[in-house]
C-alpha positions as CSV (number, residue, x, y, z in Angstrom):
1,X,0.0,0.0,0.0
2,X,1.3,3.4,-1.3
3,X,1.1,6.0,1.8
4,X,-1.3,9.0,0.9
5,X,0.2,12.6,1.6
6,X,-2.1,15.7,1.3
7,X,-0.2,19.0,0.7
8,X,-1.9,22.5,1.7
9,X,-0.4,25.5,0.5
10,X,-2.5,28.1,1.8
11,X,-0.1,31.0,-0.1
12,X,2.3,31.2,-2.5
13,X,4.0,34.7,-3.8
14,X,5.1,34.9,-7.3
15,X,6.7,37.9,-8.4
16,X,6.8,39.2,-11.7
17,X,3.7,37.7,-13.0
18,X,1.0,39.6,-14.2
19,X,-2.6,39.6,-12.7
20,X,-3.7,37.9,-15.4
21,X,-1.7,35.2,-15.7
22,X,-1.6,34.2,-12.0
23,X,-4.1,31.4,-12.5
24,X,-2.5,29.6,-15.3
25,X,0.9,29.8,-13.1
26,X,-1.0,28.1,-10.1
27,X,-2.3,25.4,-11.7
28,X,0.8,24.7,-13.9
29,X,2.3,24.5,-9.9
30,X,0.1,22.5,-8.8
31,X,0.6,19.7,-11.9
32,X,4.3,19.9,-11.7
33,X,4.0,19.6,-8.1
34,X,2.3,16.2,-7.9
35,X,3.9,15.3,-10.6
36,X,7.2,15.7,-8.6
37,X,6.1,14.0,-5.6
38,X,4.6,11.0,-7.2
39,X,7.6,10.4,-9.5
40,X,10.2,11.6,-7.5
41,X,8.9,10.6,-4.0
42,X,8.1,12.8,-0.7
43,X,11.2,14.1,0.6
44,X,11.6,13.3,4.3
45,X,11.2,16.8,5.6
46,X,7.7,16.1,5.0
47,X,7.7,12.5,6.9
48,X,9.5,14.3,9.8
49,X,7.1,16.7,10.6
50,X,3.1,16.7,9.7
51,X,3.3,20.4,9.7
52,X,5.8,23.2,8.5
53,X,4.3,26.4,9.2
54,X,6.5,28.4,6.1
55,X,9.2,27.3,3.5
56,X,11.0,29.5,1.7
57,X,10.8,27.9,-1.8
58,X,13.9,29.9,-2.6
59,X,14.4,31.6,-5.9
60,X,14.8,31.6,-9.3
61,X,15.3,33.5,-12.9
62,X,12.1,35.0,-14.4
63,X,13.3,35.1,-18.2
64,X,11.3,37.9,-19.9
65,X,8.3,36.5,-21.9
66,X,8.6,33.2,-19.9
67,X,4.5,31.8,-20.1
68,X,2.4,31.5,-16.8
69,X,2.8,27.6,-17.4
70,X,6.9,28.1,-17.7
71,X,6.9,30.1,-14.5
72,X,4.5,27.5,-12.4
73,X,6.9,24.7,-13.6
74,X,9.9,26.7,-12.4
75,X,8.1,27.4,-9.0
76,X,6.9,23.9,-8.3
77,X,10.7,22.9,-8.5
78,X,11.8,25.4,-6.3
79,X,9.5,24.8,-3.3
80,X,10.2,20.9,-4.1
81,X,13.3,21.9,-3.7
82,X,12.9,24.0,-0.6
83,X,11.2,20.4,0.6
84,X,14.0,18.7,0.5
85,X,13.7,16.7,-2.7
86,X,16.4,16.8,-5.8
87,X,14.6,17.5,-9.0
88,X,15.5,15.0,-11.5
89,X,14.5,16.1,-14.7
């Protein structure tokens, strides 16, 4: 039996972006995001501790004319990242 984790990111602040592109970002976070922690396993900062109250996802390059989708990829790996876990490509 595969253990189930549930994730709840009540905030995330993405700089950069415009208004209207914020919701394409979040859910191209979201995708990557599962998609990281089903291929790539949870990383054991999050089998430590049921809660973390903030994680700096750290940071990285916004090249100009990047697309929401681009950016939400780029964020997902960053707070996996910030997790704990090595992003394998």
């Amino acid at each position: 039996m595969n253990p189930s984790v549930r994730i709840h990111v009540e905030e995330v602040i993405l700089h950069g972006l415009a208004r209207a592109d914020r919701h394409r970002a979040a859910l191209a976070l979201q995708a990557e995001l599962v998609r990281l922690l089903s291929e790539q396993g949870v990383p054991e900062a999050l089998w430590e501790s049921a809660e973390l109250p903030r994680l700096a996802g750290g940071s990285f390059d916004l090249t100009p004319g990047l697309s929401p989708e681009r950016y939400g990829v780029q964020a997902a790996r960053a707070l996996y990242h910030g997790l704990g876990g090595e992003v394998r490509r």
